[in-house]
C-alpha positions as a Markdown table, in Angstrom:
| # | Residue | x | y | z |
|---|---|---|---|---|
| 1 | Unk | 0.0 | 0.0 | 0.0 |
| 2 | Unk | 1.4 | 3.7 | -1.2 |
| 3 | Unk | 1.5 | 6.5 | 2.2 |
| 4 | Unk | -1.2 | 8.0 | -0.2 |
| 5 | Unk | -3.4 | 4.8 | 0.3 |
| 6 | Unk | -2.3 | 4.3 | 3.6 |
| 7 | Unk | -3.7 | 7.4 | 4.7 |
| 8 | Unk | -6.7 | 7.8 | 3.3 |
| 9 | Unk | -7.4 | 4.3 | 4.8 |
| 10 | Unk | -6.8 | 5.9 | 8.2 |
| 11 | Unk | -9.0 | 8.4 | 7.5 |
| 12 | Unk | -11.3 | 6.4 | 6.0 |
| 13 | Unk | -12.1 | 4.3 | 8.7 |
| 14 | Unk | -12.5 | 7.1 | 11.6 |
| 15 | Unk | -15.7 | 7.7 | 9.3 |
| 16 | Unk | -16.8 | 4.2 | 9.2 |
| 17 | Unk | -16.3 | 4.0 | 12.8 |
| 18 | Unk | -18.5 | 7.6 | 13.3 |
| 19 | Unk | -20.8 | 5.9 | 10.9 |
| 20 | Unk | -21.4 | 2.9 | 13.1 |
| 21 | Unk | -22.2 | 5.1 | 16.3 |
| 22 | Unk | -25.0 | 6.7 | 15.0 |
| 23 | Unk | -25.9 | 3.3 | 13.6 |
| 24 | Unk | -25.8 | 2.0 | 16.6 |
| 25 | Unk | -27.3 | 4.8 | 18.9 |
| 26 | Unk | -30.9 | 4.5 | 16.0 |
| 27 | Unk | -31.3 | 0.1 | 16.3 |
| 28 | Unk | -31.1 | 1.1 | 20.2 |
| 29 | Unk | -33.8 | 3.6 | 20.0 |
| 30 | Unk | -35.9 | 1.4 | 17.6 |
| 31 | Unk | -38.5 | 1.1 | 20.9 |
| 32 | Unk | -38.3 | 4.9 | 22.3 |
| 33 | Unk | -41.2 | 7.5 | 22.0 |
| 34 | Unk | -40.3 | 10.5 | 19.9 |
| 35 | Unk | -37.3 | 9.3 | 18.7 |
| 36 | Unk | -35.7 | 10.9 | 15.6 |
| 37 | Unk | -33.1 | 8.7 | 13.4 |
| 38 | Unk | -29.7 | 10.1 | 13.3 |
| 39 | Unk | -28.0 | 10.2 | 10.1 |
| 40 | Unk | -24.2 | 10.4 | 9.5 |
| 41 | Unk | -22.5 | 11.4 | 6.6 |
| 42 | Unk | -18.4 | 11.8 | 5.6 |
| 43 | Unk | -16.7 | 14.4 | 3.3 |
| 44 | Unk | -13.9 | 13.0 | 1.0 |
| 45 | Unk | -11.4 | 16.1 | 0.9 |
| 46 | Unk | -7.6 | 16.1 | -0.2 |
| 47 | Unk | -5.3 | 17.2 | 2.1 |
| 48 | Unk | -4.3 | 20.9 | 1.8 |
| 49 | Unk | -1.3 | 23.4 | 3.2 |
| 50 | Unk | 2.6 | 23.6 | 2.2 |
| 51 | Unk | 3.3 | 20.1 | 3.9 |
| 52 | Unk | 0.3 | 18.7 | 3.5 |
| 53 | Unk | 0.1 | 14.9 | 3.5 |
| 54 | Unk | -0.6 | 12.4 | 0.3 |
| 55 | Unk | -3.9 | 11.3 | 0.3 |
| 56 | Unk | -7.7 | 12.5 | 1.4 |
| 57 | Unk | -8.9 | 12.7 | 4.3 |
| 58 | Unk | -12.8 | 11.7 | 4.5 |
| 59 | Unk | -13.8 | 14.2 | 7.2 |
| 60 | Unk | -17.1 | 12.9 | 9.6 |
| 61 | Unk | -19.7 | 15.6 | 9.1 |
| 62 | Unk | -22.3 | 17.2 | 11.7 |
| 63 | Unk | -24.3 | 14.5 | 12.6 |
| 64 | Unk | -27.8 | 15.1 | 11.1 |
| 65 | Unk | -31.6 | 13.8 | 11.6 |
| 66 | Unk | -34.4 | 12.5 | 9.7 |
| 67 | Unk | -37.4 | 14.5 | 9.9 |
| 68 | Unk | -39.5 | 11.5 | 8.6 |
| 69 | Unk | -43.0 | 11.2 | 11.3 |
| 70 | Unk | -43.2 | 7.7 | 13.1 |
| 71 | Unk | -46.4 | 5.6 | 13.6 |
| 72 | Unk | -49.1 | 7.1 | 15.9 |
| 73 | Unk | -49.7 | 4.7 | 18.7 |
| 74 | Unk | -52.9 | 5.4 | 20.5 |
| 75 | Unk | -52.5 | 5.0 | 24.5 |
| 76 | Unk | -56.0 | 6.9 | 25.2 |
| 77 | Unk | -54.3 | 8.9 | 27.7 |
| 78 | Unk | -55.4 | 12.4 | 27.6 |
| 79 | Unk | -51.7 | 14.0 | 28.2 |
| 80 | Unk | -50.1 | 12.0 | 25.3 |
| 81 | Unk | -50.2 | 14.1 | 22.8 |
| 82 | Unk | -49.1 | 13.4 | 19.4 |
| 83 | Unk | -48.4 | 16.0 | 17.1 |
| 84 | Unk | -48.4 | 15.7 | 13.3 |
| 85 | Unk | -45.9 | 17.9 | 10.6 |
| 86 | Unk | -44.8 | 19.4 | 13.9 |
| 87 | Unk | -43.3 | 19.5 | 17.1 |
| 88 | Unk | -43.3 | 20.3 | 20.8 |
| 89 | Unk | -41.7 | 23.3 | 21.8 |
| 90 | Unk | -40.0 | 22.7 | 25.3 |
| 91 | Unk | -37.7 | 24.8 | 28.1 |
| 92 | Unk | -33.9 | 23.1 | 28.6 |
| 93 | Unk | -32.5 | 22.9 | 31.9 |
| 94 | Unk | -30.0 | 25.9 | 30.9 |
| 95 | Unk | -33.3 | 27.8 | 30.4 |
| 96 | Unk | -33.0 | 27.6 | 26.1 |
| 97 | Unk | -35.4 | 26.1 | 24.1 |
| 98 | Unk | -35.5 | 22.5 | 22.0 |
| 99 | Unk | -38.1 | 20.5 | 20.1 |
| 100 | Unk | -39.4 | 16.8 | 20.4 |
| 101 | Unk | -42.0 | 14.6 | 19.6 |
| 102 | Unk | -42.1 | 12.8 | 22.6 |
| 103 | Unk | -45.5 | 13.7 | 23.6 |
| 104 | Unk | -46.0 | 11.7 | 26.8 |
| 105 | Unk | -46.7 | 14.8 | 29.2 |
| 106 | Unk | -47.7 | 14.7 | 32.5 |
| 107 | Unk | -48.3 | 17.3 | 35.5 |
| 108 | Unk | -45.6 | 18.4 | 37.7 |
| 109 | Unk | -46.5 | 18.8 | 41.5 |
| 110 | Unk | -46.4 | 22.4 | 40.8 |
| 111 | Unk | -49.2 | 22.3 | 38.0 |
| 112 | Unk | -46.5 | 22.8 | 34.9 |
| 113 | Unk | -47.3 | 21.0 | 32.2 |
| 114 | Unk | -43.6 | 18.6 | 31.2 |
| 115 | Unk | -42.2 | 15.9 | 29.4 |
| 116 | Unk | -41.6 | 12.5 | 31.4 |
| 117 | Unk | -37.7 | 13.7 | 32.0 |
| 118 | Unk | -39.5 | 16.8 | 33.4 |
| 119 | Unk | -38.6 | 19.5 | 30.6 |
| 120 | Unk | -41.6 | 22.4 | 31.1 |
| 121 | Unk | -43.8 | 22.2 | 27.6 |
| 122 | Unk | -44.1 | 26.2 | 26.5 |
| 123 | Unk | -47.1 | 27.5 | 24.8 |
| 124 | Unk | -47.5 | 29.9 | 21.7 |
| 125 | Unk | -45.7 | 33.0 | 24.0 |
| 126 | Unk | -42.6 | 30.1 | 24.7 |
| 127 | Unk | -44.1 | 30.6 | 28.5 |
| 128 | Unk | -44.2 | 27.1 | 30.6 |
| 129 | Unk | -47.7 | 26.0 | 30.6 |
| 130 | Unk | -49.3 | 25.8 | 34.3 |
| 131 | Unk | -52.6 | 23.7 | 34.7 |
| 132 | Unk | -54.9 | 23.4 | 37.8 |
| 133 | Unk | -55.5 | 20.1 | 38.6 |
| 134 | Unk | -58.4 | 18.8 | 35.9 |
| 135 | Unk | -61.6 | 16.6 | 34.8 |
| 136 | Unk | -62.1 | 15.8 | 31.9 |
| 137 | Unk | -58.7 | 17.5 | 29.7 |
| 138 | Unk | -59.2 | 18.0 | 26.2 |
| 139 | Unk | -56.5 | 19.3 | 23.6 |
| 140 | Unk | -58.0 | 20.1 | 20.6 |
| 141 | Unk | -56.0 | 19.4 | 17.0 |
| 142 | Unk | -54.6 | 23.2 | 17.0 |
| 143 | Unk | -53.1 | 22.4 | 20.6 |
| 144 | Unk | -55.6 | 24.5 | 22.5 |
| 145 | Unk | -56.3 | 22.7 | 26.1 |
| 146 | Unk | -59.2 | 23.1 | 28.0 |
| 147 | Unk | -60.8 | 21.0 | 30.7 |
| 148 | Unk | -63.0 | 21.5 | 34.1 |
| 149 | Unk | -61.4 | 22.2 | 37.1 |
| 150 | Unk | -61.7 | 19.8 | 39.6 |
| 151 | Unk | -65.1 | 20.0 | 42.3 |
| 152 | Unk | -66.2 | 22.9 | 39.9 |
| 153 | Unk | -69.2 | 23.3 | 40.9 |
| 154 | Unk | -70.4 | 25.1 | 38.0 |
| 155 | Unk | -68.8 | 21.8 | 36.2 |
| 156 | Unk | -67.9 | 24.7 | 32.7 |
| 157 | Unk | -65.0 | 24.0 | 30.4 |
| 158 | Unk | -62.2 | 26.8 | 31.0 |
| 159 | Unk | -59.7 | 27.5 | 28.3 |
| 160 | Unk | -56.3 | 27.5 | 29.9 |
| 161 | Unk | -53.7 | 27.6 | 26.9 |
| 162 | Unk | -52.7 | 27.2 | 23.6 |
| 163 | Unk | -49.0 | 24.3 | 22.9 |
| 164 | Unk | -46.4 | 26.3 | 20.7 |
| 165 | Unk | -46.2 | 23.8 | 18.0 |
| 166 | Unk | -43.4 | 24.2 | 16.2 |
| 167 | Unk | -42.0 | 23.8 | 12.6 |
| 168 | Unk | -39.1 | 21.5 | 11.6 |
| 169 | Unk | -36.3 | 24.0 | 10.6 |
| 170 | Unk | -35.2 | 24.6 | 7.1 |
| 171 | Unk | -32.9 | 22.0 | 5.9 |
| 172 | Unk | -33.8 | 19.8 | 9.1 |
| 173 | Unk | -30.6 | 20.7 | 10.9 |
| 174 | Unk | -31.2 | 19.8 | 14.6 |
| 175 | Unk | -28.4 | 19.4 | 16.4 |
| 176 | Unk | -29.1 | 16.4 | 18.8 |
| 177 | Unk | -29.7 | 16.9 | 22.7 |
| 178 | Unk | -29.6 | 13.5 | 24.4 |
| 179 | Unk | -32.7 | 11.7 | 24.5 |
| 180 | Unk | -35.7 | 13.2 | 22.4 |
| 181 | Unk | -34.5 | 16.7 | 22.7 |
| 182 | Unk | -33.3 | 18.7 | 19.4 |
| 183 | Unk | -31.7 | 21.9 | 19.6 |
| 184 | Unk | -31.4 | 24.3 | 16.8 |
| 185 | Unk | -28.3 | 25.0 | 15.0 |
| 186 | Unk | -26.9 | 28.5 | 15.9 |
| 187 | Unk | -29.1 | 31.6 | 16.3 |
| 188 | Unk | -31.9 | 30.0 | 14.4 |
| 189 | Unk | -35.2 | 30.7 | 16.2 |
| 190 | Unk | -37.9 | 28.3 | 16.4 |
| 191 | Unk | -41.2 | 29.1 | 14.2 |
| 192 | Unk | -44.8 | 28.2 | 14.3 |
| 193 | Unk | -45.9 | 25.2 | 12.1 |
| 194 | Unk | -48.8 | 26.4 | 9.7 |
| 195 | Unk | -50.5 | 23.0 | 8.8 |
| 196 | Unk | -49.6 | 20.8 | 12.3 |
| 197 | Unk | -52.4 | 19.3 | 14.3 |
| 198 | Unk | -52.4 | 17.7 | 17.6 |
| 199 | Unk | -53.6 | 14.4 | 18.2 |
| 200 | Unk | -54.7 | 13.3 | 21.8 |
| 201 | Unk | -54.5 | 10.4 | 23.3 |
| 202 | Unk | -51.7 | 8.8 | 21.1 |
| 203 | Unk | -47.5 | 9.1 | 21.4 |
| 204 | Unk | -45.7 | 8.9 | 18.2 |
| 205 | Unk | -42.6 | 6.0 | 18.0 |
| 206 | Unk | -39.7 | 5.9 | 16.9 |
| 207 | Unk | -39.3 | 6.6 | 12.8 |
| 208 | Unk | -36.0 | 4.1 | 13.0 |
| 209 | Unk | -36.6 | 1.9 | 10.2 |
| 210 | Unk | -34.9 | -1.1 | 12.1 |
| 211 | Unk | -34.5 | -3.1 | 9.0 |
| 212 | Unk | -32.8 | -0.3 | 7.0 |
| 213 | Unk | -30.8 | 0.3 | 10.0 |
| 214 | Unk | -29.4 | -3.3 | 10.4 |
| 215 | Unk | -28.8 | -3.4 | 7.0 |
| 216 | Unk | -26.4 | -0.1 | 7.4 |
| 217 | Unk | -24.9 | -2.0 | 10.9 |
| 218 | Unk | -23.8 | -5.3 | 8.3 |
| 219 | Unk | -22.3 | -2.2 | 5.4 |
| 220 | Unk | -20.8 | -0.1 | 8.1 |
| 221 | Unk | -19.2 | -3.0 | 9.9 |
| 222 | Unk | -18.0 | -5.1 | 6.7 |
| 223 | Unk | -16.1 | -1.7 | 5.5 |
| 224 | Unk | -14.8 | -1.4 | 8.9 |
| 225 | Unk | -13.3 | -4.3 | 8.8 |
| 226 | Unk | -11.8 | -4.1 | 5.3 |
| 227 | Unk | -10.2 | -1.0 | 6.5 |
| 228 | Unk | -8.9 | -2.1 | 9.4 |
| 229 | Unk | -7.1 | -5.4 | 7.4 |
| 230 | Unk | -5.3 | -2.8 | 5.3 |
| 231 | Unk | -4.4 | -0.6 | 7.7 |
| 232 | Unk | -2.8 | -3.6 | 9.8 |
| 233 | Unk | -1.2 | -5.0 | 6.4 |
| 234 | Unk | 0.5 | -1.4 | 5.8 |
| 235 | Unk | 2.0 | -1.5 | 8.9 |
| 236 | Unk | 3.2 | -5.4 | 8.8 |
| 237 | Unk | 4.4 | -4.1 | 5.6 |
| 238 | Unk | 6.6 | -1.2 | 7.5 |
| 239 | Unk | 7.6 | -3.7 | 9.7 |
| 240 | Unk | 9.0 | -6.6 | 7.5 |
| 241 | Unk | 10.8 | -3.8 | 5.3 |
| 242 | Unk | 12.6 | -2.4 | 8.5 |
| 243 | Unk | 13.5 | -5.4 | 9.2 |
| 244 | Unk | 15.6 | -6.2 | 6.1 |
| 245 | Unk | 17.1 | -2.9 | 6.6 |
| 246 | Unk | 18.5 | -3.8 | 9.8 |
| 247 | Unk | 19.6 | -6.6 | 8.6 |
| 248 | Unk | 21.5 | -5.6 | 5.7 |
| 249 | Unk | 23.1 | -2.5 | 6.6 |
């Protein structure tokens, strides 16, 4: 193998291995709520600068998501909320904002409406959403929820607020939280789907296609390997010819 070869091989397989993470981290989440399928991609550049070295190098890329919806699984629960060509618009720890489509929401002791790992859900003015405790909730299909407040007397549904559904960003760059959180990229703001509708009573899965997914494992691993066998063969290579050297001189 030429130092060309060589190190493109190198390079080469860092990206395979990148590959096989996100690989892996999707057929994990096959089974998770609200899960979004990473994608990963390499760029095949030749090295540059006065001493630059033979070869390209194939550079990982940001790793990106699929915006693709997952199958609507009804639960009948009235705070899992499924939201279709859209998103949930929730409040970080660090006080920043981030999307997700896992919808299973429940009340915190302090009334604030929140996703099962306790991140508030904000509503159209990006404000946590506080609920008395209800009867009888009902989100309608534009996120408006409503419900009677518990021993009302006068038993009338009160309108308490309106979920900030939000639109997938142009280009679908999210930039990946942990879990089923996705922040955007930079100083991009988050905007207001025009067509999204709410749909209570059902949590959307994952959209890992497992199949498609185990089929990229099989890929990523078989070049992985290939790689590595050159890689190793170059540098038995190195070694057998220093070898002679020695010998000889």
């Amino acid at each position: 193998m030429t130092t060309s070869s060589l190190f493109t091989a190198m390079a080469g397989l860092e990206a395979a291995s990148s590959e096989l993470e996100t690989v892996s981290e999707n057929v994990g989440n096959t089974n998770t709520i609200g899960y979004v399928a990473a994608e990963a991609a390499a760029l095949a550049l030749p090295y540059t600068g006065e001493d630059s070295l033979p070869g390209a190098d194939a550079t990982p890329l940001d790793e990106g998501t699929d915006p693709t919806e997952g199958p609507m699984q009804r639960t009948g629960a009235p705070l899992d909320l499924a939201v279709s060509r859209g998103w949930l618009l929730v409040q970080t720890p660090e006080g920043g904002v981030a999307l997700t489509r896992n919808g299973a929401l429940r009340q915190g002791a302090d009334g604030v409406l929140e996703t099962g790992s306790g991140d508030p859900v904000l509503d159209v003015n990006q404000l946590p959403i506080s609920l008395p405790a209800l009867n009888d909730v009902q989100v309608s299909s534009n996120g408006t929820i409503s419900g009677i407040p518990a021993n009302s007397e006068s038993q009338q549904t009160t309108v308490y607020a309106t979920l900030y559904l939000a639109a997938t960003p142009q280009g679908s760059r999210l930039v990946p939280l942990g879990g089923t959180l996705y922040g955007l990229q930079g100083d991009v703001q988050p905007t207001q789907a025009a067509n999204a509708s709410v749909m209570q009573g059902y949590l959307e899965g994952s959209n890992v296609n497992p199949v498609q997914s185990m089929v990229e494992m099989i890929s990523g691993t078989h070049s992985f390997q290939l790689l590595s066998q050159l890689v190793a063969g170059s540098s038995s290579a190195d070694q057998s010819l220093n070898q002679v050297l020695a010998t000889t001189s």
